[in-house]
Residue frames as qw, qx, qy, qz and C-alpha x, y, z in Angstrom:
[[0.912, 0.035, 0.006, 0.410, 60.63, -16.17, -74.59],
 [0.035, 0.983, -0.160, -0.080, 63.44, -14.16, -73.74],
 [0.830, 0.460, 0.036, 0.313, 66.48, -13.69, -75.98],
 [0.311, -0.867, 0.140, 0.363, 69.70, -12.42, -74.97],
 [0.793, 0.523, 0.182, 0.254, 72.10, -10.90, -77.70],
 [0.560, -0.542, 0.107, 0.617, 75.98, -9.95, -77.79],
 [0.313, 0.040, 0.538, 0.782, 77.13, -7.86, -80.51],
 [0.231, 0.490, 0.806, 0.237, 73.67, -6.44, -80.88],
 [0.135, 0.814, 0.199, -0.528, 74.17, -2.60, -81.85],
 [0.257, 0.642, -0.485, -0.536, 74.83, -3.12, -85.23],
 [0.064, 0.410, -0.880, -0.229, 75.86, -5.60, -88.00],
 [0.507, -0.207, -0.834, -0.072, 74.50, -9.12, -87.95],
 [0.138, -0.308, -0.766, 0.547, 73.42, -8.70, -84.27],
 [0.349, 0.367, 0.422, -0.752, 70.94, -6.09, -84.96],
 [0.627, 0.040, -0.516, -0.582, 69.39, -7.36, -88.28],
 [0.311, -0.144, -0.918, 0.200, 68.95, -10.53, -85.77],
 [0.073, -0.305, -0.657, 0.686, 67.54, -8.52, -82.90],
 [0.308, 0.225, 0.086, -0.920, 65.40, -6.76, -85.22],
 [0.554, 0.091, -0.499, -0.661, 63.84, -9.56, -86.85],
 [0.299, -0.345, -0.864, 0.211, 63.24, -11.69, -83.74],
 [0.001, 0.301, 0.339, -0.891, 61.27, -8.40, -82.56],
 [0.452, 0.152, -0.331, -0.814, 59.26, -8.31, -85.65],
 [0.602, -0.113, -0.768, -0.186, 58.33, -12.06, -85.13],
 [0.658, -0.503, -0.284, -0.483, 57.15, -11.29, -81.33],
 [0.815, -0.041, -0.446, 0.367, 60.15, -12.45, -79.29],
 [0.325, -0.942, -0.080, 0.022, 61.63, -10.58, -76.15],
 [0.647, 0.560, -0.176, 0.487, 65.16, -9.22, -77.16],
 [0.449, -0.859, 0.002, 0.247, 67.77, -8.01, -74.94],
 [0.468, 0.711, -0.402, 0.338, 70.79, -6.37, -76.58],
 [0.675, -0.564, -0.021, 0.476, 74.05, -5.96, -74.64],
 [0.294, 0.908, 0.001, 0.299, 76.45, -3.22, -75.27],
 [0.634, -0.167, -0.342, 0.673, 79.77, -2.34, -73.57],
 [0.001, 0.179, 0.039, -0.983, 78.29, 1.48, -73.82],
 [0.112, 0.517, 0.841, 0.112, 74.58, 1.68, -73.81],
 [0.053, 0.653, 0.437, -0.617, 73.63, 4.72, -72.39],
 [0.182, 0.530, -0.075, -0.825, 74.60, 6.32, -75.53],
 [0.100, 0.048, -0.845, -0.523, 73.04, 4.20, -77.99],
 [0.171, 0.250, 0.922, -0.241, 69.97, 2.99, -76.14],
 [0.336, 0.544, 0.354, -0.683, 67.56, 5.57, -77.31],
 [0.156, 0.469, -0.606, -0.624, 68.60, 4.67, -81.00],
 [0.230, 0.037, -0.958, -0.167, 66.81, 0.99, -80.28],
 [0.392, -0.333, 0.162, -0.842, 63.87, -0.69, -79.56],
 [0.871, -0.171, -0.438, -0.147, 64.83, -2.78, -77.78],
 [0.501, -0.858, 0.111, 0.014, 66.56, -2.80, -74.08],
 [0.443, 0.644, -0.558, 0.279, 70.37, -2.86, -73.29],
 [0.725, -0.685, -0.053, -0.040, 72.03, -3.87, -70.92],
 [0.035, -0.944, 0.327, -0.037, 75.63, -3.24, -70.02],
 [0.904, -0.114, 0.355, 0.210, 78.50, -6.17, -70.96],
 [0.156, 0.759, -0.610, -0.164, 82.02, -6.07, -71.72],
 [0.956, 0.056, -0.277, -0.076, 82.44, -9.98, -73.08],
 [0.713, 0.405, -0.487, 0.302, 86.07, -9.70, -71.91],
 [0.111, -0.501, 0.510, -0.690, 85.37, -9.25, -68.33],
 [0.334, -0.257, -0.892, 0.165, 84.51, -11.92, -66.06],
 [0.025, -0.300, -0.559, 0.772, 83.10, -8.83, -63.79],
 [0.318, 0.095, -0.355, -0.874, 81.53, -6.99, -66.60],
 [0.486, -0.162, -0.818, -0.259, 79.82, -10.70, -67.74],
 [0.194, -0.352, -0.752, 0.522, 79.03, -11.21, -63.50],
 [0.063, 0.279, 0.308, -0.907, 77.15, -8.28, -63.26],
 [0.408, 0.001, -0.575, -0.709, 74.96, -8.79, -66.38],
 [0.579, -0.266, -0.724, -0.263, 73.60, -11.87, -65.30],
 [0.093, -0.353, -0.633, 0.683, 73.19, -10.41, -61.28],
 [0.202, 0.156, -0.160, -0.954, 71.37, -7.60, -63.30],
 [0.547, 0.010, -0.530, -0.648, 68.95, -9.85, -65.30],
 [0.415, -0.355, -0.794, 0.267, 68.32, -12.42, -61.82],
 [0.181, -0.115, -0.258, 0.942, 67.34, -9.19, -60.47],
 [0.606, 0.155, -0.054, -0.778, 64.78, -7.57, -62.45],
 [0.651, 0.207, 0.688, -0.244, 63.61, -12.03, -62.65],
 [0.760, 0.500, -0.035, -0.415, 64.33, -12.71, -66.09],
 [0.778, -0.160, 0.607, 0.019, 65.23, -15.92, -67.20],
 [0.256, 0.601, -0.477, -0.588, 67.22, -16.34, -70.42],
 [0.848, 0.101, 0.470, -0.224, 65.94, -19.01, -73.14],
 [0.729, 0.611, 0.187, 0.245, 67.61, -18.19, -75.86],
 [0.414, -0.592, 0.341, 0.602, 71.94, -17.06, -75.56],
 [0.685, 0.673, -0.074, 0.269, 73.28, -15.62, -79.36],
 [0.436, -0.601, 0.301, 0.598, 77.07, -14.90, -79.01],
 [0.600, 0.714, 0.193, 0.305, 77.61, -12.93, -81.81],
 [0.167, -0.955, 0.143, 0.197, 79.94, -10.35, -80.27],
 [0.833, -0.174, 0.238, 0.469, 83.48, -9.82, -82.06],
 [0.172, 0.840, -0.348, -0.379, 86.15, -7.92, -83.51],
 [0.734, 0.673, 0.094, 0.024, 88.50, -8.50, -86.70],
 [0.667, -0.632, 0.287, 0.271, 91.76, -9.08, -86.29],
 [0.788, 0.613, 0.042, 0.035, 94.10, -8.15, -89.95],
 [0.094, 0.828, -0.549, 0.071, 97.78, -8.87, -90.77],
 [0.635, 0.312, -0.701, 0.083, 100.44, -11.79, -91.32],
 [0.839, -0.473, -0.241, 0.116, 100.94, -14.20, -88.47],
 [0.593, -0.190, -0.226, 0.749, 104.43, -13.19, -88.37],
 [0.047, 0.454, -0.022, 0.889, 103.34, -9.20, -88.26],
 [0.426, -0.583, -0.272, -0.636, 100.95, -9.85, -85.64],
 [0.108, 0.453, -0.650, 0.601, 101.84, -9.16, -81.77],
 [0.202, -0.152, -0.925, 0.285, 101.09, -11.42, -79.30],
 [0.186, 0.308, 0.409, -0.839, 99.21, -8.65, -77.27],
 [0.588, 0.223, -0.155, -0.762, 96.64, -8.23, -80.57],
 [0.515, -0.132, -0.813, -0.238, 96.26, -12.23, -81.11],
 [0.181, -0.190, -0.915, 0.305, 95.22, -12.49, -77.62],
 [0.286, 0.336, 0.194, -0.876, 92.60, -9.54, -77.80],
 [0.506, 0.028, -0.538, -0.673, 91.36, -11.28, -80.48],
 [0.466, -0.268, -0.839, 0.087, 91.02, -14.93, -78.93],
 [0.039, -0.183, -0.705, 0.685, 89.71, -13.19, -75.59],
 [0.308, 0.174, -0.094, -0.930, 86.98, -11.39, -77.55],
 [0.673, 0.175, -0.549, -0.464, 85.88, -13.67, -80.09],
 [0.638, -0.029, -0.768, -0.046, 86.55, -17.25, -78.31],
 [0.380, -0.132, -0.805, 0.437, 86.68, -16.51, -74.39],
 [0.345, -0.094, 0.019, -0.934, 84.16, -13.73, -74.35],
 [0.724, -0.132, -0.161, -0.657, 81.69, -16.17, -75.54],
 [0.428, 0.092, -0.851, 0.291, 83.25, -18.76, -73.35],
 [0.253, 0.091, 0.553, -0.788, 82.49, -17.06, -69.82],
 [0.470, 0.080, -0.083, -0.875, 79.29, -15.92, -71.19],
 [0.690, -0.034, -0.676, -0.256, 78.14, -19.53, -72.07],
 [0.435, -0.049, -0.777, 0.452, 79.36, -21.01, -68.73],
 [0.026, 0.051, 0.451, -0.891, 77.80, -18.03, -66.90],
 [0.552, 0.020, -0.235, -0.800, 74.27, -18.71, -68.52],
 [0.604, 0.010, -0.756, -0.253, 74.35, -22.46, -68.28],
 [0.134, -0.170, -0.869, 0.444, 73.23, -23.00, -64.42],
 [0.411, 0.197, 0.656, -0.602, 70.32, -21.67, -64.90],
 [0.664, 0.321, -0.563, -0.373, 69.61, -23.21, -68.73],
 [0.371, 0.046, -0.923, -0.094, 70.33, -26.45, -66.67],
 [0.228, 0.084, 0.652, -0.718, 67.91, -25.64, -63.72],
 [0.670, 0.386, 0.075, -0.630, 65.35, -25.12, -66.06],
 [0.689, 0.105, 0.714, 0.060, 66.04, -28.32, -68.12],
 [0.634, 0.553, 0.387, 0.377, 66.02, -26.36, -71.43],
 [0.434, -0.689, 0.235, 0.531, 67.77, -23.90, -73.20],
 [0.710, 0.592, -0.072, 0.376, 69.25, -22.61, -77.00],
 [0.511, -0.618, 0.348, 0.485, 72.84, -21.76, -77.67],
 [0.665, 0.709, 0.165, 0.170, 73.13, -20.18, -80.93],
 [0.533, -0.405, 0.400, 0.626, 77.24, -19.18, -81.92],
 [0.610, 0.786, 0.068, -0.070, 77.47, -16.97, -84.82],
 [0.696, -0.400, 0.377, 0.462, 80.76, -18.25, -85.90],
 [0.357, 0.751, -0.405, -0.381, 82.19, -17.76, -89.75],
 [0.958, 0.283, -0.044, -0.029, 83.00, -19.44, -92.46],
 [0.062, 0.706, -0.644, 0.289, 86.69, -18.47, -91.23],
 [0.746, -0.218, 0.584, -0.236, 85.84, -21.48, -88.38],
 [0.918, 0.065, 0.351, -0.170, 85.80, -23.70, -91.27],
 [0.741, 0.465, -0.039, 0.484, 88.97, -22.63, -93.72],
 [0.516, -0.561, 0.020, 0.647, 91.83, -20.82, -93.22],
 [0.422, 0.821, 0.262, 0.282, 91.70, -17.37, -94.55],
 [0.512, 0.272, -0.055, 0.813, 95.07, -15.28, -95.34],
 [0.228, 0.218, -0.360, 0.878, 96.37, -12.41, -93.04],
 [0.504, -0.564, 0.144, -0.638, 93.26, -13.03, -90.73],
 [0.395, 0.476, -0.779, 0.100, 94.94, -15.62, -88.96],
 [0.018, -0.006, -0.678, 0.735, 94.14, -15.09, -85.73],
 [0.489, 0.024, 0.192, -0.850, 90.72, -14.60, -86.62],
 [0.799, 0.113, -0.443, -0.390, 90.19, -17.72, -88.10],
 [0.364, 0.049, -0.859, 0.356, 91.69, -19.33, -85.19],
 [0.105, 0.038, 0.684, -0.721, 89.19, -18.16, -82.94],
 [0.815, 0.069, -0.068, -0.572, 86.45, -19.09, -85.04],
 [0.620, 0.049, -0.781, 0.061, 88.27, -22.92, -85.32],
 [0.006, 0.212, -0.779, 0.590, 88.32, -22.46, -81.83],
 [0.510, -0.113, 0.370, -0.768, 84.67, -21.64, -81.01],
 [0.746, 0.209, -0.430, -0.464, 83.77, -24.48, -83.63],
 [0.455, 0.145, -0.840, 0.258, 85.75, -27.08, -81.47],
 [0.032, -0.035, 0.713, -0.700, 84.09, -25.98, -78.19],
 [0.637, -0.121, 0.223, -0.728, 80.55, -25.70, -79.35],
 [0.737, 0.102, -0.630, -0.222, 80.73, -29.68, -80.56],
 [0.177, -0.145, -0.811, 0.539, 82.05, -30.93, -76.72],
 [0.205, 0.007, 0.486, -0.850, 79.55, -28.75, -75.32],
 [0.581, 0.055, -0.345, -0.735, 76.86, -29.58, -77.25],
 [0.706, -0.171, -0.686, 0.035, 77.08, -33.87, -76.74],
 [0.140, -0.036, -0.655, 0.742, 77.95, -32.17, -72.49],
 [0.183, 0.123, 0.222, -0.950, 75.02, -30.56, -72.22],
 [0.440, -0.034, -0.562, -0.700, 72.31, -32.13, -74.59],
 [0.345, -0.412, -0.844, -0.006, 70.89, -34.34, -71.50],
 [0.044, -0.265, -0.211, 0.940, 70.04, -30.88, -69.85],
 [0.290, 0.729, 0.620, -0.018, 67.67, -30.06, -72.48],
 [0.053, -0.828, 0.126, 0.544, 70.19, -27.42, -73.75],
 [0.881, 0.307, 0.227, 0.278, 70.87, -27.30, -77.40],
 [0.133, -0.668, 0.243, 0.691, 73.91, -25.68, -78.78],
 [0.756, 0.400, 0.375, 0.358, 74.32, -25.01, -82.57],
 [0.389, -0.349, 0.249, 0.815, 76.82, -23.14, -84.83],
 [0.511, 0.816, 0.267, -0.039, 75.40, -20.63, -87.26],
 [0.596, -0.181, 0.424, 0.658, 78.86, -20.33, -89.98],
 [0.417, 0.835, 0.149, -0.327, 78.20, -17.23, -92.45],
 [0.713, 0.397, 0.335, 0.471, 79.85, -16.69, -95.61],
 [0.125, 0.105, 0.083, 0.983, 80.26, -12.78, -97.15],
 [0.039, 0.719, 0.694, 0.023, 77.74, -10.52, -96.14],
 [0.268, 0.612, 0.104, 0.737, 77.29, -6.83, -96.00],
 [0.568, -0.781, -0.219, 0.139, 77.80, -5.56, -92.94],
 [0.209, 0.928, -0.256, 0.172, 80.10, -2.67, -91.39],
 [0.867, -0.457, 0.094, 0.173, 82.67, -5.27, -89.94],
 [0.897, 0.151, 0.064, 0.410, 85.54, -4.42, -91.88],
 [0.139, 0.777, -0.055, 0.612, 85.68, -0.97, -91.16],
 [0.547, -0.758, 0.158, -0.318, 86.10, -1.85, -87.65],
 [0.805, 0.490, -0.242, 0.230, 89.03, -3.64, -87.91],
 [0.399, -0.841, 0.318, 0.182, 92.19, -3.87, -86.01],
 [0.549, 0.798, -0.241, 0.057, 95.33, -3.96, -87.89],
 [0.863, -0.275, 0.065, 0.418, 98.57, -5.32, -87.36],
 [0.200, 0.959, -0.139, 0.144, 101.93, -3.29, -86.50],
 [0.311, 0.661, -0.243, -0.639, 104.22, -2.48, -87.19],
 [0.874, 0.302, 0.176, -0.338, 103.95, -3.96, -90.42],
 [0.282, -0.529, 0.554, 0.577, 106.75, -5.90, -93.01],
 [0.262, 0.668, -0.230, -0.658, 107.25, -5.14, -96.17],
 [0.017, -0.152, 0.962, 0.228, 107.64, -8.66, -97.56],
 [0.160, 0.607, 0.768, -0.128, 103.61, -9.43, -97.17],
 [0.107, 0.470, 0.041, -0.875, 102.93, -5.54, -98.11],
 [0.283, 0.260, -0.584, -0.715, 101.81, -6.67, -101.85],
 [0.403, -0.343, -0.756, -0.386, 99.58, -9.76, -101.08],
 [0.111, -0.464, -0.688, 0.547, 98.02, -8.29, -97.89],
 [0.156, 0.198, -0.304, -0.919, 97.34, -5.26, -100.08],
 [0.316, 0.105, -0.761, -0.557, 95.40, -7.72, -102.44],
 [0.369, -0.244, -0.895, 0.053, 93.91, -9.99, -100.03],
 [0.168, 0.490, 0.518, -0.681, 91.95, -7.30, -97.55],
 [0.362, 0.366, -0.210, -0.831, 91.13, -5.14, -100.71],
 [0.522, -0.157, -0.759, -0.357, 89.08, -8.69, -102.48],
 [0.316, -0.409, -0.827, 0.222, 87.72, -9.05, -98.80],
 [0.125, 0.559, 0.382, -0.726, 86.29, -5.67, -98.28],
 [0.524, 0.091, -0.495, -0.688, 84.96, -5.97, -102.15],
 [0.374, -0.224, -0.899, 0.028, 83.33, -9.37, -101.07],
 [0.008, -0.387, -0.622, 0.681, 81.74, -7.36, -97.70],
 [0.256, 0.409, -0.018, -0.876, 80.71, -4.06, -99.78],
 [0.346, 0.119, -0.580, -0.728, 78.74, -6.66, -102.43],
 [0.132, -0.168, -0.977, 0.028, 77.43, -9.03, -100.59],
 [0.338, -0.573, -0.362, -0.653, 73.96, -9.29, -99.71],
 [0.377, -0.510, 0.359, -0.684, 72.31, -8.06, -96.22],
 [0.043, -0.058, 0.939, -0.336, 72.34, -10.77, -93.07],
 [0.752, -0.072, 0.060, -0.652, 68.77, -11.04, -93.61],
 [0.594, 0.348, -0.725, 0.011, 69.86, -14.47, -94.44],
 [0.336, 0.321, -0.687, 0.559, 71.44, -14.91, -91.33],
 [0.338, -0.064, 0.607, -0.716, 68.83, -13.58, -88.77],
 [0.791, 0.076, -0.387, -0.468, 66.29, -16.01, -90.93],
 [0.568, 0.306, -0.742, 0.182, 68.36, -18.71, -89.92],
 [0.063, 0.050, -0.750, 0.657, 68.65, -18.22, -85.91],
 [0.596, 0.087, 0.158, -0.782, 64.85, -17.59, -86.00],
 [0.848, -0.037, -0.426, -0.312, 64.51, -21.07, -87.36],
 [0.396, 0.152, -0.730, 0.537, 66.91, -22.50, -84.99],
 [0.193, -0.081, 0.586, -0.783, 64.45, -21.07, -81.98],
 [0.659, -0.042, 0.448, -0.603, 61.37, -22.94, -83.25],
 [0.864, 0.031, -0.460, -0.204, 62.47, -26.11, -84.24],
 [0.629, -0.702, 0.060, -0.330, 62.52, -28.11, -81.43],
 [0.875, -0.256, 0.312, 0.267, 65.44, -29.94, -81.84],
 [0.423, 0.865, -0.170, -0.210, 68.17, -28.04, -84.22],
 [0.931, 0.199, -0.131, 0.276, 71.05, -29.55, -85.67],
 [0.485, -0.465, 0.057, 0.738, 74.71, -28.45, -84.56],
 [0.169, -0.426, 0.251, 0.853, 75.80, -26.13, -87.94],
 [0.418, 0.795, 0.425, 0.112, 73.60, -24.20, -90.50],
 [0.488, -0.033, 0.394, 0.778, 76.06, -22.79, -93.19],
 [0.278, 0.864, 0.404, -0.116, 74.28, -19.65, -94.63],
 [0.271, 0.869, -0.237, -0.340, 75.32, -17.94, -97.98],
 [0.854, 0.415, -0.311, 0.047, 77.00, -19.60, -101.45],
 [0.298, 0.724, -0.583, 0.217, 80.59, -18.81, -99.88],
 [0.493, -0.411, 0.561, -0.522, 79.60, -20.66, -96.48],
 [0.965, 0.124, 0.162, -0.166, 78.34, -24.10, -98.15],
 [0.598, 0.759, -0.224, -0.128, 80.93, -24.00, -100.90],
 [0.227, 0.729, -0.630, 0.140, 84.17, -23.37, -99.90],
 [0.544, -0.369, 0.715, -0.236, 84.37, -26.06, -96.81],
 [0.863, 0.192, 0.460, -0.084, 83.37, -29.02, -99.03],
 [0.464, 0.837, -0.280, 0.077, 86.12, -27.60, -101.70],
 [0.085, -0.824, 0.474, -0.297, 88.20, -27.61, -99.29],
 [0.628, -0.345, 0.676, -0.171, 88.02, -31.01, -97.39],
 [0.871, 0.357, 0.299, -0.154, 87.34, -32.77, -100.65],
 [0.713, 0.380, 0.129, 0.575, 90.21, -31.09, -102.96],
 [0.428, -0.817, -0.216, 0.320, 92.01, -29.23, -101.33],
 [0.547, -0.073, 0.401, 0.731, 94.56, -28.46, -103.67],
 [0.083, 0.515, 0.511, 0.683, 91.98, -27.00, -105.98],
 [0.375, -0.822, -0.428, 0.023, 90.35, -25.62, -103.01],
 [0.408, -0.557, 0.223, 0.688, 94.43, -23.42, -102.32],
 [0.328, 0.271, 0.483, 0.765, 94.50, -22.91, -106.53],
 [0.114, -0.682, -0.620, -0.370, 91.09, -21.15, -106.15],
 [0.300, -0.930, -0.165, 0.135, 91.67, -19.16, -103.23],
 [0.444, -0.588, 0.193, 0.648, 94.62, -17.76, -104.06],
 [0.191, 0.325, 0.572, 0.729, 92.92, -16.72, -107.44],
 [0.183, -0.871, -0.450, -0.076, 90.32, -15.37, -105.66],
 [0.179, -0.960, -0.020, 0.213, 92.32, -12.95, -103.73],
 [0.643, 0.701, -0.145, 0.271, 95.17, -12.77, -106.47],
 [0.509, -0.770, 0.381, 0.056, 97.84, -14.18, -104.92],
 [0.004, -0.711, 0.702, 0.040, 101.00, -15.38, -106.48],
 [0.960, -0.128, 0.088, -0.231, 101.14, -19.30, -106.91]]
């Protein structure tokens, strides 16, 4: 079975790629810069920039080439978009959404003729529990997780007489190096300066305690051998919790977060 993974020199994407490797699967990273990483893995690269249609075209000319047939898509690639809606410039919301929501758009679309040729097919979406609340001064990021969360449900009921499933995998906090990689918002104002302070500095305590995605790459590994998977497997306390807080009592579900990251009420 061969597995193709975005995002998958680091973070979540390699604890995935390394524990479908330990369990006998054929892994393919991607990378937007392999050459200098490749010798670091062990498993192959292959060269993909999500936000290029050409980048994306070439991958999959690359992998009809050498005759390998993908059974198993993760989109995990993304970046981190931080800072008030009103501090944040068009030019950086749309770098987010192109990353995070149309990256793994193409990519889907560009996999799925031959996922329907063959009559089967996974579609695993490592989305966030962001997709499922709305979390202060990452605005934009949590819109492009709502987003992907809206597109993998159509696609899924489009696609399920194919033999193609799709499902959402929605972490919580984990420990990974995502928050150092960040992109910031500029320039910045000075009116948000005190609860943006407050609110990254409780999310990058939340990152630096949580525990490792082992979690996570557990998950997608069950997702590839049951034969039917459901659309969304929530993984970690924060990931179950908060959404059912939220749609249920929401009020208490705004009192609570905005104790959590000690904001003003």
């Amino acid at each position: 079975m061969n597995i193709l993974i975005t995002g998958s020199t680091s973070g979540i994407g390699e604890v995935i790629a390394q524990h479908l490797l330990q369990n006998k699967y054929n892994v393919i990273g991607t990378s937007r810069n392999p050459d200098g990483i490749k010798a670091k893995l062990t498993y192959p690269l292959l060269k993909l920039d999500i936000t290029s249609q050409a980048s994306i075209d070439n991958c999959i000319n690359e992998l009809e080439a050498k005759g390998i047939s993908i059974d198993v898509l993760i989109n995990n690639a993304g970046i981190g978009v931080c800072g008030s809606i009103e501090e944040t410039s068009a030019d950086l919301a749309r770098e987010q959404l192109e990353t995070n929501f149309w990256g793994a758009v193409n990519l889907t679309k560009a996999i799925l003729p031959q996922m329907r040729k063959n009559k089967k097919g996974k579609i695993v979406f490592i989305t966030s529990l962001a997709g499922l609340i709305g979390v202060p001064y990452q605005g934009f990021y949590s819109a492009s997780k709502h987003a992907l969360e809206g597109f993998c449900k159509s696609l899924r009921q489009e696609v399920k007489e194919f033999g193609i499933s799709i499902s959402s995998v929605e972490p919580g906090f984990f420990k990974t190096n995502l928050h150092n990689s960040f992109k910031y918002a500029h320039p910045t104002i000075n009116d948000y300066s005190q609860s943006r302070e407050k609110v990254l500095g409780v999310f990058a305590h939340s990152i630096e305690n949580a525990p490792k995605p082992t979690a996570i790459a557990t998950t997608v590994l069950q997702i590839i051998k049951t034969k039917n998977p459901k659309y969304s497997y929530r993984v970690g306390k924060d990931g179950k919790m908060l959404p059912i807080l939220q749609f249920l009592f929401n009020s208490l579900f705004e009192k609570g977060a905005r104790n959590k990251f000690k904001l003003p009420s």
